[in-house]
C-alpha positions as CSV (number, residue, x, y, z in Angstrom):
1,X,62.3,-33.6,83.0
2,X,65.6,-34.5,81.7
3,X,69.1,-33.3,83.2
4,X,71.5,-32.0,81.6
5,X,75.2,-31.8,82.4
6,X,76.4,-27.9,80.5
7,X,79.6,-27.6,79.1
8,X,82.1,-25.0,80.7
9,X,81.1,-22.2,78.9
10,X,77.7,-22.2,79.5
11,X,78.1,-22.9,83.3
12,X,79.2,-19.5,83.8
13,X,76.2,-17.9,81.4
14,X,74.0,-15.5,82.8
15,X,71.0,-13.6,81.0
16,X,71.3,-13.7,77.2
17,X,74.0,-14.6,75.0
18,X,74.0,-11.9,73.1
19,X,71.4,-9.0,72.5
20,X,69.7,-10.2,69.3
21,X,69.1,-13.3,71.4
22,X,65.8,-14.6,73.1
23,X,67.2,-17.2,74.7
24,X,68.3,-16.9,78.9
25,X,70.4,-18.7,80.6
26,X,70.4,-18.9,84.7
27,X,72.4,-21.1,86.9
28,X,71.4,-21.4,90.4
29,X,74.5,-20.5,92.9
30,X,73.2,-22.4,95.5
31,X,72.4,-25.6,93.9
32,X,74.8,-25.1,90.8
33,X,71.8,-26.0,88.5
34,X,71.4,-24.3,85.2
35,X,68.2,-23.1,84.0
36,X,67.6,-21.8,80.6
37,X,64.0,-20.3,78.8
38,X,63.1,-18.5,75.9
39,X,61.0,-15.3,76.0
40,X,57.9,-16.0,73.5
41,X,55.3,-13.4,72.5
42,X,57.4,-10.3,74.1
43,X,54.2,-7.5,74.6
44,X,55.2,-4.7,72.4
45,X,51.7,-2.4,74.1
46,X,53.1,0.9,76.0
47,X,53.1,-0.1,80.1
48,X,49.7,1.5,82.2
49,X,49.7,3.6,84.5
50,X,50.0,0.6,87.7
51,X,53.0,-1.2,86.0
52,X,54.9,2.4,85.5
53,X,53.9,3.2,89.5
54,X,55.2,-0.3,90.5
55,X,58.5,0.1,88.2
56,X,59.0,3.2,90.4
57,X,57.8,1.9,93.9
58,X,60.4,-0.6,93.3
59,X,63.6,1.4,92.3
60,X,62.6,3.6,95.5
61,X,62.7,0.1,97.5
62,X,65.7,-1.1,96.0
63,X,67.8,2.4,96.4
64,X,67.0,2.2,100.4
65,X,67.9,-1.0,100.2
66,X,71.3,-0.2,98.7
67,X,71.6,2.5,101.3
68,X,71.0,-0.1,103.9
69,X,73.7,-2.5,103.1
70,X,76.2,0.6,102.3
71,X,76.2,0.9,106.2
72,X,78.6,-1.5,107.5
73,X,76.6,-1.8,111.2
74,X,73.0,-2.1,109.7
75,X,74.8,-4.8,107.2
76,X,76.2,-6.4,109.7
77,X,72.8,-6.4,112.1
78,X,70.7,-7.8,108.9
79,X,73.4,-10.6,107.9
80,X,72.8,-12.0,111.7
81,X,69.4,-12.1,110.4
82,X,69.4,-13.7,107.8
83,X,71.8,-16.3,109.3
84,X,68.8,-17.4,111.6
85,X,66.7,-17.6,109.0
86,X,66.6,-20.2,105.7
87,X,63.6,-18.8,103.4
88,X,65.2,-16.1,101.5
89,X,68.5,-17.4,99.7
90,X,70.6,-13.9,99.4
91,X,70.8,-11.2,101.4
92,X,69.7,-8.4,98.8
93,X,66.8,-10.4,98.9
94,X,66.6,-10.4,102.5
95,X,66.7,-6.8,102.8
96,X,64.3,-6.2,100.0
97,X,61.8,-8.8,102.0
98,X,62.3,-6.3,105.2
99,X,62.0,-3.3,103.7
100,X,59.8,-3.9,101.0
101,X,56.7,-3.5,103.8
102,X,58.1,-0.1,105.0
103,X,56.6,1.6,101.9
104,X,53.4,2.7,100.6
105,X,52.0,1.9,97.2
106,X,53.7,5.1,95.8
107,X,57.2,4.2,97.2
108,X,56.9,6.8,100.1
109,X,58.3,5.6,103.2
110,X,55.5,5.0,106.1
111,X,56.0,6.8,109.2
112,X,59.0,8.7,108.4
């Protein structure tokens, strides 16, 4: 695979250029790499039943989430976490990786 050295501008490119575009860009904080990929084929069918539960289940997970790291001490408890740890690269990630098993399939929180 060949490297590529960006210019300036699209170093600091995120998602699409504009919205009549199909092509992404994504640069890697960590690493500084810059990714970019088309979307081909988009599906243009209405979503099922699952992928409408999922979409839900997740904005459930991700507003606890959000309430999580809104709390300056549970914040501060999960950062120390994921300082000892090196798999998950953010901490919005982090907390969506400990969280994410405290729901059920229909976003409901277990045991509480």
């Amino acid at each position: 695979m060949a490297k590529i050295k960006p210019m300036a501008l699209i170093e600091s490119m995120s998602k699409k250029v504009c919205m009549h575009s199909d092509v992404y860009f994504r640069t890697n904080k960590q690493t500084g790499t810059t990714y970019t990929g088309k979307l081909c084929n988009p599906s243009d069918a209405e979503p099922s039943a699952a992928q409408i539960a999922a979409k839900a289940r997740f904005a459930k997970v991700v507003a606890a989430v959000r309430t999580v790291l809104s709390d300056p001490t549970e914040k501060a408890k999960l950062k120390a976490e994921f300082k000892a740890q090196t798999k998950i690269g953010s901490l919005f990630g982090y907390a969506m990786h400990k969280l994410n098993s405290n729901y059920d399939s229909n976003g409901d929180l277990i045991g509480g």
